[in-house]
MIDRENLUM-458390 format. One record per atom (N, C-alpha, C): chain; atom name; x, y, z. Coordinates in Angstrom, 1 decimal. Last residue first. Layout:
BEGIN
 chain name     xx     yy     zz
     A   CA      X      Y      Z
...
END
This chain:
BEGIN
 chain name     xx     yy     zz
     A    N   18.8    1.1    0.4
     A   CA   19.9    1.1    1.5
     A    C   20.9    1.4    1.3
     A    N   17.7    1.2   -1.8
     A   CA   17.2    2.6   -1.1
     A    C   18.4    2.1    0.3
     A    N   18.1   -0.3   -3.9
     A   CA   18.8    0.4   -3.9
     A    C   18.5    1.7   -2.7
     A    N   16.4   -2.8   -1.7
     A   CA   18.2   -2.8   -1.7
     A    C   18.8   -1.4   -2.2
     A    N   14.2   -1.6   -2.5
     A   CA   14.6   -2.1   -1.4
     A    C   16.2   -2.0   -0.9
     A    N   13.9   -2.2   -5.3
     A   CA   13.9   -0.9   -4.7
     A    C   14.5   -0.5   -3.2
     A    N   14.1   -5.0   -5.5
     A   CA   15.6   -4.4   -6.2
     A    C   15.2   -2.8   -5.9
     A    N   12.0   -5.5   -4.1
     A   CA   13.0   -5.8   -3.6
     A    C   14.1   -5.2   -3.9
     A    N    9.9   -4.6   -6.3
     A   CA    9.9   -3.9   -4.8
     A    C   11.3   -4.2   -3.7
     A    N   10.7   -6.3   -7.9
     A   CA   10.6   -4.8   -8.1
     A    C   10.8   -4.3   -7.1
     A    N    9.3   -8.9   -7.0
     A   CA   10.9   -8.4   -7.7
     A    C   11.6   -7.3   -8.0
     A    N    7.1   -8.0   -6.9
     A   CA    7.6   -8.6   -5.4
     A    C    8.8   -8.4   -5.8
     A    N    5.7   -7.5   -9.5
     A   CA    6.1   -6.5   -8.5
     A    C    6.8   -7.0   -6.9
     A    N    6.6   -8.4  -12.3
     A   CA    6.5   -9.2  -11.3
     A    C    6.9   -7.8  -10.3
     A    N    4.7   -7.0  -14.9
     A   CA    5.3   -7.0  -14.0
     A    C    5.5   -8.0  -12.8
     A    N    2.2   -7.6  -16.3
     A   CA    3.1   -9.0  -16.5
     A    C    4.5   -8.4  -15.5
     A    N    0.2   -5.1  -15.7
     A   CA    0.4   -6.7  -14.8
     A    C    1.4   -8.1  -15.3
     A    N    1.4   -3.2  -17.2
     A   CA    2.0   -3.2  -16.0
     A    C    1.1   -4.6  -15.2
     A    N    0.1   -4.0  -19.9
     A   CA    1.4   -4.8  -19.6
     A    C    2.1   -4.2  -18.0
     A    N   -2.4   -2.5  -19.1
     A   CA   -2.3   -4.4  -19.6
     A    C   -0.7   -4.5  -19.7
     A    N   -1.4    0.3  -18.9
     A   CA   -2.5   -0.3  -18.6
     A    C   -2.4   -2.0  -18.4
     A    N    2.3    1.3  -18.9
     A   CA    1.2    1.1  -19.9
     A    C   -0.3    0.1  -19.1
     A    N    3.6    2.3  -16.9
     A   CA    3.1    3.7  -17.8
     A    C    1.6    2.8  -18.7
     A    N    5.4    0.2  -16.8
     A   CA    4.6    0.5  -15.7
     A    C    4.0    1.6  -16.0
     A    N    6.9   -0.1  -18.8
     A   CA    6.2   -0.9  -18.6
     A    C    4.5   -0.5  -17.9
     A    N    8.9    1.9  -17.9
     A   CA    7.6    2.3  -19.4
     A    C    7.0    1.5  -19.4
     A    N   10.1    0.6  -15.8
     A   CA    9.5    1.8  -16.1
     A    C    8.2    2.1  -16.6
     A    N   11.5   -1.9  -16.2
     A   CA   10.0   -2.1  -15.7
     A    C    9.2   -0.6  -15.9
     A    N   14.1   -0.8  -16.6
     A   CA   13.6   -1.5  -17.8
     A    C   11.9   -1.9  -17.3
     A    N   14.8    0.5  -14.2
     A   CA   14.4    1.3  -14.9
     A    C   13.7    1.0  -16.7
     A    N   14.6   -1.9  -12.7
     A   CA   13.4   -0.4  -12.4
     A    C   13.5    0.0  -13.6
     A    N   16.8   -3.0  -13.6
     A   CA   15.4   -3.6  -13.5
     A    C   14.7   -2.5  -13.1
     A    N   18.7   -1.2  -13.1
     A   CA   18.3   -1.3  -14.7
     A    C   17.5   -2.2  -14.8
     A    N   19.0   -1.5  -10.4
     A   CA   18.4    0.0  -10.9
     A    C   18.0   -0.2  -12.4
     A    N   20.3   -3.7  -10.1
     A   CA   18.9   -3.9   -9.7
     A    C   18.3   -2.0  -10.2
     A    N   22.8   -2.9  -11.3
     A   CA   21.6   -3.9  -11.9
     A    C   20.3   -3.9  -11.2
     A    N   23.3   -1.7   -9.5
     A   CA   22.9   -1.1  -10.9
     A    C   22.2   -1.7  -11.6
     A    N   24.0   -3.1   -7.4
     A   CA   23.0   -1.9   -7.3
     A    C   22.5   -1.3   -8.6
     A    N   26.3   -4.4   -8.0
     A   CA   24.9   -5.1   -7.7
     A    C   23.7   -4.1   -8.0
     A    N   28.5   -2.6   -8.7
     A   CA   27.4   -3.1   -9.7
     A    C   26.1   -3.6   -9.7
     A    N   27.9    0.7   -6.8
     A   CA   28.3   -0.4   -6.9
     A    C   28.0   -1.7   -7.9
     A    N   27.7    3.7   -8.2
     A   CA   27.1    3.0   -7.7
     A    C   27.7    1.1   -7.9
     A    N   29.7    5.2   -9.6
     A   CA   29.4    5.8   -8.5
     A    C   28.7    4.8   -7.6
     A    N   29.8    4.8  -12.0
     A   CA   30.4    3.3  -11.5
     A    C   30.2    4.1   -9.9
     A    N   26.4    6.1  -12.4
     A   CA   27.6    5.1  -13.6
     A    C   28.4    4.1  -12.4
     A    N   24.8    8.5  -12.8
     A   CA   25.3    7.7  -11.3
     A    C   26.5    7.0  -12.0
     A    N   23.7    8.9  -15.5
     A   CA   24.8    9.8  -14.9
     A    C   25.5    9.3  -13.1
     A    N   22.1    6.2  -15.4
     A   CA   23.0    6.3  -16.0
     A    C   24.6    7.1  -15.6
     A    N   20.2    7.1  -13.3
     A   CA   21.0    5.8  -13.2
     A    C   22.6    5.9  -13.9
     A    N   19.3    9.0  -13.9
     A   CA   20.0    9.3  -13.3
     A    C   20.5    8.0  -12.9
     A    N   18.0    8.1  -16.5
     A   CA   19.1    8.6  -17.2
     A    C   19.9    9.3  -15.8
     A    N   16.2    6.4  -15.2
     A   CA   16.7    5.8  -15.9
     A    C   18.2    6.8  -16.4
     A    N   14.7    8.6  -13.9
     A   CA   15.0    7.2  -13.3
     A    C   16.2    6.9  -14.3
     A    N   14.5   11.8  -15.5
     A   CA   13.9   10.7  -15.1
     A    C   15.1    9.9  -14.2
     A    N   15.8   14.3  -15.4
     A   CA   14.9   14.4  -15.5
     A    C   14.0   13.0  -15.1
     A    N   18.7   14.5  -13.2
     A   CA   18.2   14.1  -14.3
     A    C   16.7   14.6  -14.3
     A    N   21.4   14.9  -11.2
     A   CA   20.7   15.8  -11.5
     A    C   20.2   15.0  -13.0
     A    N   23.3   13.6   -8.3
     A   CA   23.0   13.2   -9.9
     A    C   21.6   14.2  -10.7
     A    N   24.5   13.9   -5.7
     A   CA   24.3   15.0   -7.0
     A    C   23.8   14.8   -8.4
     A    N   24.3   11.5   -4.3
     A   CA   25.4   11.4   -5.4
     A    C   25.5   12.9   -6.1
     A    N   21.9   12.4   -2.6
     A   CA   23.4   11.1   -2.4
     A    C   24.7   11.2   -2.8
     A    N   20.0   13.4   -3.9
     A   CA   20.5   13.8   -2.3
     A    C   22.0   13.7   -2.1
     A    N   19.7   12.2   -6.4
     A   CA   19.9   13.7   -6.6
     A    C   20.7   14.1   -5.0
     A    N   18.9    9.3   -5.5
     A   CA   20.2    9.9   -5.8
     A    C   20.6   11.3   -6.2
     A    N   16.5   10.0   -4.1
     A   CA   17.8    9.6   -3.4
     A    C   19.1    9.8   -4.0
     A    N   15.3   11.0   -6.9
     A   CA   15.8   11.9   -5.5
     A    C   16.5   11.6   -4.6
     A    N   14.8    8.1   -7.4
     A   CA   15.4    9.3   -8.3
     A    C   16.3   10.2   -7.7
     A    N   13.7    7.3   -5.9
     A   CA   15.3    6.2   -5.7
     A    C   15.7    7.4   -6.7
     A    N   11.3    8.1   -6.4
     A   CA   11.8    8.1   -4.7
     A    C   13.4    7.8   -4.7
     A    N   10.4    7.2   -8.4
     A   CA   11.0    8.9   -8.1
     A    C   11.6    9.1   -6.7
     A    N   10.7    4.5   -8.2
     A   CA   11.7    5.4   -9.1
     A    C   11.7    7.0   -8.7
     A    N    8.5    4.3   -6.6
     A   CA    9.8    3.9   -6.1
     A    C   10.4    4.3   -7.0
     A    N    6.2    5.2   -8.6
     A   CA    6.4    5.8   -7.2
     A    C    7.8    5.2   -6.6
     A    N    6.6    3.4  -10.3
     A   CA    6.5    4.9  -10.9
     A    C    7.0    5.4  -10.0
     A    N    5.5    1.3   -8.8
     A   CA    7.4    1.2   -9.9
     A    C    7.4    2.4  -10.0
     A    N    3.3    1.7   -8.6
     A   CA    3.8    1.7   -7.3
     A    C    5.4    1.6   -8.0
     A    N    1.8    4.3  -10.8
     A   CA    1.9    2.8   -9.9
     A    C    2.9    2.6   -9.0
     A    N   -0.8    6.7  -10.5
     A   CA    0.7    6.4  -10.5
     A    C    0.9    5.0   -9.9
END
């Protein structure tokens, strides 16, 4: 599992804790979050959640920029 994989389930469950957001992935508890989350915050959630399936595939999880990743995880875990 890579390290985007592993901050999405973490920022998943924060928001299942947080908000009640009940999903199966990252991306569609972003969604059911909606204006619950401030905009900065969403955008930096629709960069996780657009690096996702990236991060599933072998040779394109290294054109990830992971320092950019790790920061927009950063912010939404505060």
């Amino acid at each position: 599992m890579s390290q985007v994989q592993e901050q999405t389930l973490e920022l998943q469950k924060l928001l299942r804790d947080k908000l009640g957001v009940r999903a199966n992935s990252f991306s569609t508890a972003l969604r059911k979050a909606g204006r619950r989350l401030p905009r900065r915050m969403r955008r930096y959630g629709q960069e996780l959640a657009l690096a996702e399936p990236l991060a599933e595939h072998p040779k394109l999880r290294n054109t990830l920029d992971n320092s950019r990743l790790s920061t927009a995880a950063e912010r939404l875990r505060e």
